[in-house]
Structures are given as C-alpha cells and as structure tokens.
N, C-alpha and C positions, 0 to 999 in steps of 0.2 A: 350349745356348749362352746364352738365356737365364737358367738356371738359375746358371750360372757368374758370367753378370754380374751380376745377384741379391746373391751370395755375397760380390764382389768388394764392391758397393755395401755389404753390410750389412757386413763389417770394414773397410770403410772410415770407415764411422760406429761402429763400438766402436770404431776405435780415435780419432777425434776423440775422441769420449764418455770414453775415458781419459786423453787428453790436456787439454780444458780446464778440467776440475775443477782440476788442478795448476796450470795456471795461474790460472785462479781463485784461486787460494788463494794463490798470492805475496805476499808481502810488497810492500805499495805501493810502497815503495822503494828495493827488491833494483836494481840496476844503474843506480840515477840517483845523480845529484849534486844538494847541497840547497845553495841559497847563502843566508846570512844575511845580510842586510841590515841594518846599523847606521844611523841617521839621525843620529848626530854625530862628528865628527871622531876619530881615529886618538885614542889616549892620554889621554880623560875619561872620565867615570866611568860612561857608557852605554856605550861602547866595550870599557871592563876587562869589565862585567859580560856582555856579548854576548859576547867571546870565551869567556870560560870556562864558558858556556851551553853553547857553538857545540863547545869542546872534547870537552865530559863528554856532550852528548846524545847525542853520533856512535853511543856503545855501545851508546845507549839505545832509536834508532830499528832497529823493525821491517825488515831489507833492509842494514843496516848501510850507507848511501850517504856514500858521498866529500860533505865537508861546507869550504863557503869563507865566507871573511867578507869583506865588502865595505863599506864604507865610503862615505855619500853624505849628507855634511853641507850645511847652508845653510838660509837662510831660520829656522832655529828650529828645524828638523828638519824641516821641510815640504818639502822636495828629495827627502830618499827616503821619506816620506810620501806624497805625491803618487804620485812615479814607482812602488811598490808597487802602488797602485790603479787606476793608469790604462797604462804602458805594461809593468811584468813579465811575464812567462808567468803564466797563470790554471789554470798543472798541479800547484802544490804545490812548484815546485821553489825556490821564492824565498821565503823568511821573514823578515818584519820583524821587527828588537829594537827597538823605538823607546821613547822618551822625551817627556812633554810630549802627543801627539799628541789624548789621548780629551781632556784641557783644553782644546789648539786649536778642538774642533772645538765642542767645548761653547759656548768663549765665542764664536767667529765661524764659524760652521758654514758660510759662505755663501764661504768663500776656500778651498774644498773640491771641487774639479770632482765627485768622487766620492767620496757619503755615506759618511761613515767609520762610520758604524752598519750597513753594507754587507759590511764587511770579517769577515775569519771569524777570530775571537779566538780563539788556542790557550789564552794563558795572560797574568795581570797579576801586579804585585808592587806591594805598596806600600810607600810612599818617604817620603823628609824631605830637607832642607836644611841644613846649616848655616853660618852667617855668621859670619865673621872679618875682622878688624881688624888693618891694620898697628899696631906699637905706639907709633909718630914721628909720629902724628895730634896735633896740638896739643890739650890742654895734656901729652900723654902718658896712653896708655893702661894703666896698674896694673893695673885689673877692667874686667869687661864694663861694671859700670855705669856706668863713665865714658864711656860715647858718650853719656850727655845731657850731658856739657858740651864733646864735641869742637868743636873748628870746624875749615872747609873738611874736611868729608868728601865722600868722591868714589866713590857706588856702582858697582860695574861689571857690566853683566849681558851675555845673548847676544839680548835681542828686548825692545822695551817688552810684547809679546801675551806672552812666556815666562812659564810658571806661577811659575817659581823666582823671577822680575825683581818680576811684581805681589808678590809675599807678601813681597819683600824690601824695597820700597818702600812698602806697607801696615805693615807692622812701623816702618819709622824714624816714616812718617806719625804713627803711634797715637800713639810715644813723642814727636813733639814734635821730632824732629832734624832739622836744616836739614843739606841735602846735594845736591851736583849730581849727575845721571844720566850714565854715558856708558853707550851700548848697542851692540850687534851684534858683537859679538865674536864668533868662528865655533864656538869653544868650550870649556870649561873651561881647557884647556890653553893658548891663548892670553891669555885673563885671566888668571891665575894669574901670568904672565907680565908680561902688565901691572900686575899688583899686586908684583910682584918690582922691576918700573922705578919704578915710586914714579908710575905714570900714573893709576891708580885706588889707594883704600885700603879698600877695600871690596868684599866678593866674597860668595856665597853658592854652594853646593858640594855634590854628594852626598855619602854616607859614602865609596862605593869610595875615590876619590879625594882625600877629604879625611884617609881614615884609612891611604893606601897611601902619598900624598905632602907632604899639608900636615902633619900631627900629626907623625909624624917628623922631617920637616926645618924649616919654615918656625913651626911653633910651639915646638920643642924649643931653635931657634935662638933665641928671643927676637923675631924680626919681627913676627909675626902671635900673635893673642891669637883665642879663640873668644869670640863675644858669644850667642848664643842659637841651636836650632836649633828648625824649623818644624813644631809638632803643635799637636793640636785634646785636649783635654777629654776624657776618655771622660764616658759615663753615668752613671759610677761614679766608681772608682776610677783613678785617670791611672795607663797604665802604658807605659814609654818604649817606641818600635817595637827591635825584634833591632839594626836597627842603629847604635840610638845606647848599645850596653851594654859599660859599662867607658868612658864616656866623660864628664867629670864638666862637662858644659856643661846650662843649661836651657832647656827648651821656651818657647816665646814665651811664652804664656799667666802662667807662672810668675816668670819674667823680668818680664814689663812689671807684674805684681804686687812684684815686689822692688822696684821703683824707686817706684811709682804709691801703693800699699797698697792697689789695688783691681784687681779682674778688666777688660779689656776692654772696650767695647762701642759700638753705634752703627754708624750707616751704613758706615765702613771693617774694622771688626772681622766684619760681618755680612758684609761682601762676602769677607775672611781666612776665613772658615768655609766660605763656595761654593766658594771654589779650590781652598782644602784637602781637603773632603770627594769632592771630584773625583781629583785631583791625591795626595795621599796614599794615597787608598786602590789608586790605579792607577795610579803616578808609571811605569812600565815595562808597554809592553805586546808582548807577544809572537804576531803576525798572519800569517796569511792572505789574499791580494789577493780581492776579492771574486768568488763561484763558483767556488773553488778544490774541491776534490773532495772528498767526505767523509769518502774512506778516507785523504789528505791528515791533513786534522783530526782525525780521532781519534789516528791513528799518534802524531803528534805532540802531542796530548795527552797523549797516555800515557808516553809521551816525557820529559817535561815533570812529569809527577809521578814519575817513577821519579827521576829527577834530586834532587828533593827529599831523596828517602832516600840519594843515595849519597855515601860517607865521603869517597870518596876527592875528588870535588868540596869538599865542608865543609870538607875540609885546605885545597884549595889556593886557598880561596875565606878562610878566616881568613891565611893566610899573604900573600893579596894585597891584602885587601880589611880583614880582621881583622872580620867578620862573614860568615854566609852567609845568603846571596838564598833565600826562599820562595817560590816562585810560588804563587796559586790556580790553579786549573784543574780543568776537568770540564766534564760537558754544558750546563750550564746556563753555562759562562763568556759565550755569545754575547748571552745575554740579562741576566744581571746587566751586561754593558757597556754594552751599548746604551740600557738605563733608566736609569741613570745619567749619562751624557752629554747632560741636557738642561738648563737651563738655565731661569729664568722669564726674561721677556723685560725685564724692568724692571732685571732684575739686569746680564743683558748689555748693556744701553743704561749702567748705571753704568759699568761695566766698562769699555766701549768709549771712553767719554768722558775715566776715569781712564788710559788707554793715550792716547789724542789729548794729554792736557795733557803727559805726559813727554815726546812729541819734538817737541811745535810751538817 
C-alpha cells in the first residue's frame, strides 16, 4: 500500500515536473491584453504615432495579446503620466506612449508623486518641432523671415512647463519678436483649430501632424507659412533628424543665422540647448509603471526594435505621417534615460522663473 502510494506521489511530481517547465516558458503575454496609454488627446501627433506603434507591435509581441489604446490627456501629459505611475496595474499590462514627460520631470521633478527615473523605459525617439505662421499677420508673411517685422503675433501652446511652449518662446525671445502667449490648449488638435479662427497665429507642431495635416492643407492653401523647426548643432556636421527630410524649412540655429549673421548665444540660447538636448533626443517615450516585471520589459523591447525593421509599418507610417519613427531601445534604455533627465539646479531655477513670467 505504501509502495502504491509512493508510486502515486512520484508521478504525480513527473508529471508537475512536465508540466511547469511549459509553463515556464510561455510567452509573457500569451492570453493578456496590453493597453496603451497615450498622454495626449485623440488626433495629435503623440496620438497618430502611438496608434500605429500600438497597431504594428501586436505581431510583434511574444503571446500575441489583444492590444487597446487609450487616451488620457491633461495637464501637459501629466494626467496619464501620473496615472501610469501611481494608480495602473504594475503587471505589464498598461504602456505608456507619452510625450514631453522625461523634460517635465527634468525641469520640475518635484510635481511627480512618483520618481519618473522609477519607471521601466522600453523605448525613446527623438523629436523636433516645427513653427508656422498664419500668412494675414501684419505686414504679411511672404518668408519666414518676415516675423521680425510682424506685429500682434499671438503664440499658441498647450503649458507654459511644455518643452515644445519653452523652445518656441526661446526662439521668438532670441530673435527680438514681440508676441503675446496664450497657453493650455488640451492639444495639437485644438490649437490648430485655434490657429484656423484667426485666435492665435502661431503654433509649433510635430512632424506626424504637421506633415499628415498642416503641409497638405493649411500650407498648400496659402494660410499658414513654415518659419523654422527646432534642432541643436551637431559636433560636426548638421545633419537634419528622419523627420524633417523632403521638407525645405530651417532649423533654428540656421534661421536666426539668416536674419542675425551670427550663431546664437547667451543665457536663453544656453537654456534652448538644455531643453533640446533633453527633449530631442527623447521627445517620445515608450514605458513601463514602475516594478513592472522584467519579462514585461524585455518582451517589449524586443517588440519595439523588431518594429523598427518592419516594412509594412514604414509604409503606413510614410503614408500617414510621410516619415518613419525610430525608436532606441535595448538594455541599457533604463539607464541612458534616467542620466539624462537631470538637470543642474541653477538651470531649472532659470527655467522655472522664465515659465512664472509667461502666465503671471
């Protein structure tokens, strides 16, 4: 009798012992659902490019999991920023696309319940802006470099703290142009809007966006003129980011040289290179709430650079966008982020003070 139950006991455990290797070895997220989380409104230019992340990865993740997109604008992107870090599930199953956020936290790290250096990076992209001009701005806009002699120009951004807002009100600063602020727009898509009513004349825009809806209609129309989009110098040789090509507008630098005859510089140009070097190099970041799981993170890494190679995204990513999105990614993305994301303190006392004068 003994001997039976013995028997009983030990193929009971061969057959666990066959059993959890297989499960072990599942695919992290064979039977779950991934939601992605956008931190700006339905139809801008973080939106376009999260969907068509959110489309093309599906194939791409390990377990093949039902994949949604969710929408949680406000604040600047700090609405689903926050919510990300502090109330999501911490299983993997919620992914932030966000916009803006490793700049937020750089410049006021202290409006962060939870350290955004905390958060598990899958993957960044870096970005640009570019600014355009209605063309019924007094005395009439011909060329870009007639906004040094516009008057009543009316910048429109979505936060005085938005990386896009500073660099675009650093830029008029350098060049000398008198202009009122209006801010908080919820997002691209409502400016844009307001630049349509004649409420603002002045807008700054990602590519998605600017080359999916403003170049075709609203530039092709005669309304709106491109004035300069937002890059830094290389070491070397300037060489324009993926997605300003085929596009015949110039980077600040080059621009406030056409008008000036000389390069930049000085306390606001110094503070333009902080943003930039933040914000450019990582204008999109693609996250994990923090302790999310590490077979989470890799999956999705991996995820995330097979993306990069596939054609069929690149078509429909020129067809929407008329450039395609590169992300970095790999092991070291947690820690190139997080070193990056600091800030000297004398810079963000600048910073903070040039954000106080735009809304008081």
């Amino acid at each position: 009798m003994f001997t039976q139950r013995m028997a009983a006991v030990g193929l009971g455990l061969c057959a666990a012992l066959n059993v959890l290797p297989a499960t072990a070895n599942e695919p992290f997220y064979k039977g779950k659902r991934l939601t992605v989380l956008v931190n700006y409104a339905a139809g801008g230019p973080t939106d376009i490019e999260g969907r068509l992340l959110a489309k093309h990865i599906a194939k791409h993740i390990e377990g093949s999991p039902s994949i949604v997109v969710q929408n949680m604008d406000g604040a600047g992107g700090m609405v689903g920023t926050g919510y990300l870090g502090e109330v999501a599930p911490k299983d993997g199953t919620v992914m932030g696309y966000f916009t803006g956020s490793a700049w937020r936290f750089a410049a006021n790290p202290e409006r962060f319940r939870v350290d955004f250096r905390s958060y598990e990076f899958i993957a960044y992209q870096p970005g640009t802006a570019i600014i355009y001009m209605r063309t019924d701005v007094p005395p009439g806009m011909k060329s870009a470099t007639d906004i040094v002699k516009a008057k009543g120009v009316v910048a429109g951004g979505l936060g005085a703290e938005n990386s896009k807002d500073l660099l675009l009100r650093l830029g008029l600063d350098m060049l000398g142009v008198a202009y009122k602020y209006v801010t908080s727009y919820r997002g691209s898509q409502g400016a844009r809007l307001a630049l349509q009513q004649n409420e603002i004349n002045l807008y700054s825009e990602s590519p998605p966006s600017y080359r999916a809806v403003v170049e075709p209609s609203l530039v092709r129309d005669g309304l709106v003129i491109p004035i300069w989009y937002e890059a830094l110098p290389g070491a070397e040789t300037f060489r324009p980011p993926r997605q300003m090509e085929g596009l015949a507008i110039l980077p600040f630098h080059e621009f406030y040289r056409k008008i000036t005859g000389a390069m930049p510089s000085g306390q606001l140009w110094d503070t333009y290179r902080s943003i930039h070097t933040i914000n450019g190099a990582m204008q999109r970041q693609v996250v994990l709430p923090p302790g999310a799981p590490p077979a989470a993170v890799a999956a999705l890494r991996a995820a995330v650079a097979r993306v990069n190679d596939d054609k069929e995204h690149a078509e429909e990513s020129i067809k929407a966008m008329g450039f395609v999105p590169e992300w970095v990614t790999g092991a070291d993305t947690n820690s190139a982020v997080r070193a990056a994301i600091t800030l000297p303190p004398e810079m963000r006392a600048f910073i903070a003070e040039y954000v106080r004068r735009a809304v008081k």
